[in-house]
C-alpha angles and dihedrals in degrees: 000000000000111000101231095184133086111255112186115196115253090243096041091062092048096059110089129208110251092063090057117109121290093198117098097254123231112256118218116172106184101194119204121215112233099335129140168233088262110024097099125065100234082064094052099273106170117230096345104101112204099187098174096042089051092047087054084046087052104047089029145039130298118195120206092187115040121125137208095223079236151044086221134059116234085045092064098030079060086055109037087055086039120043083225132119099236094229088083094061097062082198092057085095122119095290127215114241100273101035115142112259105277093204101091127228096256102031112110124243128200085237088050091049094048091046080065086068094044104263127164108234131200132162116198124183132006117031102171095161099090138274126223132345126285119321108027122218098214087186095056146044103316114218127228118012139153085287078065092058110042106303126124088199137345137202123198171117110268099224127343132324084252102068141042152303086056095200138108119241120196114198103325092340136084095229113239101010120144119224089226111068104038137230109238119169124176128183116203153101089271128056112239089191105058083167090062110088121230145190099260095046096037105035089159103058081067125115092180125025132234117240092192149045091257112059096054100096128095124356117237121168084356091297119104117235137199112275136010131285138162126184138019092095091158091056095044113117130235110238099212093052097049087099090054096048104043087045086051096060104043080050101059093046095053086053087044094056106035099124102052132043112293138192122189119186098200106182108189121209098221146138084016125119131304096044105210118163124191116256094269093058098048127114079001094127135048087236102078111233108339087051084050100054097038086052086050082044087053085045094054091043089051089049087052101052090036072059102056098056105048091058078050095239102127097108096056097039120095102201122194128190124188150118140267094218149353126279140289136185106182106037114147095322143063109227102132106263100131088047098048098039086095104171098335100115102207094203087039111215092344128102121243142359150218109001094012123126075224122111077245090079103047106013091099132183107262128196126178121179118174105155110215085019111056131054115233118243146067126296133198094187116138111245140138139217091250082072097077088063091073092021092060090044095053100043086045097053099234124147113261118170104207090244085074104051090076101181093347120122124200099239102144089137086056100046086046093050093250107116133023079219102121137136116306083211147013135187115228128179139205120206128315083032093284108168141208127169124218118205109183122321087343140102137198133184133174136232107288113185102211144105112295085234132049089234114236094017092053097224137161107251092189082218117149147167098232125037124277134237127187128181101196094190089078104007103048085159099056104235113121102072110203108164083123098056090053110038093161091055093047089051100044082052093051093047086047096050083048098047090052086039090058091031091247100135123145111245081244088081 
């Protein structure tokens, strides 16, 4: 059973204050792709032992409560950079491959605010939130991209593994591309490269097949990806090697940086499709290829941390783990997740997933250690990820007016274990933008005109044609609807969600 009740170490509670570490820590938030609330082992995950992440669960903290602000990815990787619900940026929606940079010139980042107190800043892995403007050159400086909002260097894919262009760019330039045979990517109903071939005219070229009307464009590594591209062979990645490199180069900046303050944004691509573990992952889980690639995600935590330590940094380092989404098993490929899941519950107790209106699709497993910092246990307070953005900030010393926290809260007690003070409320949304709000153990979520199921991913919407009440405190699984049998408090939550929506909330909140 889920401890849903703050425990606090012996030892931890002893520790006072005043004896923690002076010194601005180190920030590492190391940012999952589509896991969730049971997918590790220190949240109940059945058969799919997670060793490094439980070991983060044991000498940190585990939140039963924390939210991505979304049930997609590019709509929390905005917030969580931002300190801003996504819904106010009407561009913060799942983007195509060679979508503009949806973070705006003057708009703040957390790496941007802790650059004001002279950090080093780096993001490695997935971006997902746009480069340049319209019309990409592949082949040239790309702007803008993360080193334009906050970022020293960056090293990255520019969307999803799923989807082209199926390169990595460090800093403006697509790393290892010749010149002379040029990067082109196109994004539309008709394919511009009839020479390429692609997952619906040469089926059998493929070594994993498509479940959807999306993933049948171009083949690349012998899977097929959203969208067209031709050229650029030197700079394709290889998909089994993705967890090497990303965990290289996070490596190496860490090393690099040692000496001063530090944040790494390391956004892992798994367990995204398409799950493709390296050689020595593979076949390591009962679970076929998503089990695979959660148990190599566990390994490279485990290498970080391992880090860490050896450069004897431990002490001064916050590290969050955490995800950008809920889970999904069928999601654009066939490759056998939703048969060899057996018992093992990927949300965990909780209803939905990825997509869903449901806390299945933004109620996310998150870790914090931070020896010398956190207190070990497990918390229930009520906090987002839109929170790091003033928490850093705070616990960095860096200067934040409180104009520019947008829907960030200073919580920094609460992320390190310290305190049960959290938020009395938070907004979520499921896909298309469509919001709820929780306040305390409650949810509410308007009326949603849609099909129950996301069609081919057999997924939970959440849609509905009245409006939906939860009372999380007794029905953590959302199935016992009682909006009807509490008409004052539907009506108080839709006059909350409207009130954050229109930016009229009491200071009280």
């Amino acid at each position: 059973m889920m401890t849903l009740t703050l425990s606090l170490s012996p030892c931890a509670m002893s520790t006072p204050a005043s004896t923690q570490p002076a010194r601005s820590p180190n920030f590492i938030v190391i940012y999952a792709d589509d896991l969730g609330f049971g997918d590790l082992g220190c949240y109940g995950a059945d058969g799919l032992p997670t060793p490094h992440l439980d070991r983060m669960a044991a000498e940190g903290v585990r939140f039963t409560d924390f939210y991505a602000t979304a049930a997609t990815c590019t709509p929390s990787r905005y917030s969580l950079l931002t300190g801003s619900y996504p819904w106010r940026n009407p561009r913060a929606k799942i983007l195509a491959g060679d979508a503009p940079m949806i973070i705006g010139p003057d708009e703040l980042t957390l790496p941007a605010v802790l650059k004001r107190a002279g950090y080093a800043t780096s993001v490695v892995g997935k971006w997902h939130i746009g480069l340049g403007n319209r019309d990409i050159d592949w082949n040239g400086d790309i702007r803008p991209t993360p080193i334009d909002v906050g970022f020293d260097e960056s090293f990255i894919m520019a969307a999803t593994n799923d989807r082209v262009p199926c390169v990595y760019v460090q800093d403006r330039r697509v790393v290892g591309l010749d010149p002379k045979d040029p990067l082109e990517v196109y994004y539309g109903d008709k394919n511009p490269f009839p020479e390429v071939p692609t997952g619906r005219t040469h089926p059998e070229l493929l070594t994993m097949r498509h479940s959807d009307r999306q993933h049948f464009d171009t083949i690349v590594n012998g899977v097929p990806r959203i969208g067209f591209s031709r050229g650029g062979a030197s700079a394709t990645w290889d998909d089994t090697t993705m967890t090497d490199v990303f965990l290289g180069r996070a490596k190496d900046f860490i090393s690099r940086q040692k000496d001063q303050p530090f944040f790494l944004y390391l956004a892992m691509h798994q367990p995204h499709v398409p799950r493709i573990p390296s050689p020595r992952f593979k076949g390591a889980s009962s679970k076929g290829p998503r089990g695979d690639v959660i148990m190599e995600l566990d390994w490279a935590v485990g290498e970080v941390l391992a880090h860490l330590e050896l450069l004897g940094l431990a002490d001064d380092t916050v590290v969050v783990f955490s995800s950008d989404n809920g889970p999904v098993l069928i999601d654009g490929y066939h490759d056998g997740a939703d048969a060899l899941t057996g018992n093992h519950r990927p949300a965990g107790p909780l209803r939905g997933g990825k997509y869903s209106l449901f806390d299945g699709g933004t109620r996310v497993p998150t870790l914090v250690w931070a020896p010398g910092r956190a207190r070990p246990g497990v918390s229930n307070t009520l906090l987002s990820h839109v929170d790091f953005f003033a928490s850093f900030a705070a616990l960095a010393g860096a200067p934040l007016a409180e104009s520019e926290r947008a829907d960030s809260r200073p919580l920094a007690e609460a992320i390190l274990g310290q305190s049960t003070a959290g938020r009395d409320h938070l907004v979520t949304e499921g896909f298309g933008a469509k919001t709820l709000v929780r306040e305390g153990s409650w949810v509410y979520i308007p009326t949603y005109p849609g099909p129950v199921l996301f069609g081919d991913k057999q997924v939970e919407s959440g849609h509905a044609s009245e409006p939906q009440l939860y009372d999380l405190s007794v029905d953590i699984g959302q199935r016992a609807n009682v909006a009807a049998q509490h008409p004052d408090r539907v009506a108080a939550m839709a006059e909350l969600l409207a009130s954050i929506r229109e930016r009229r909330e009491s200071a009280a909140h």
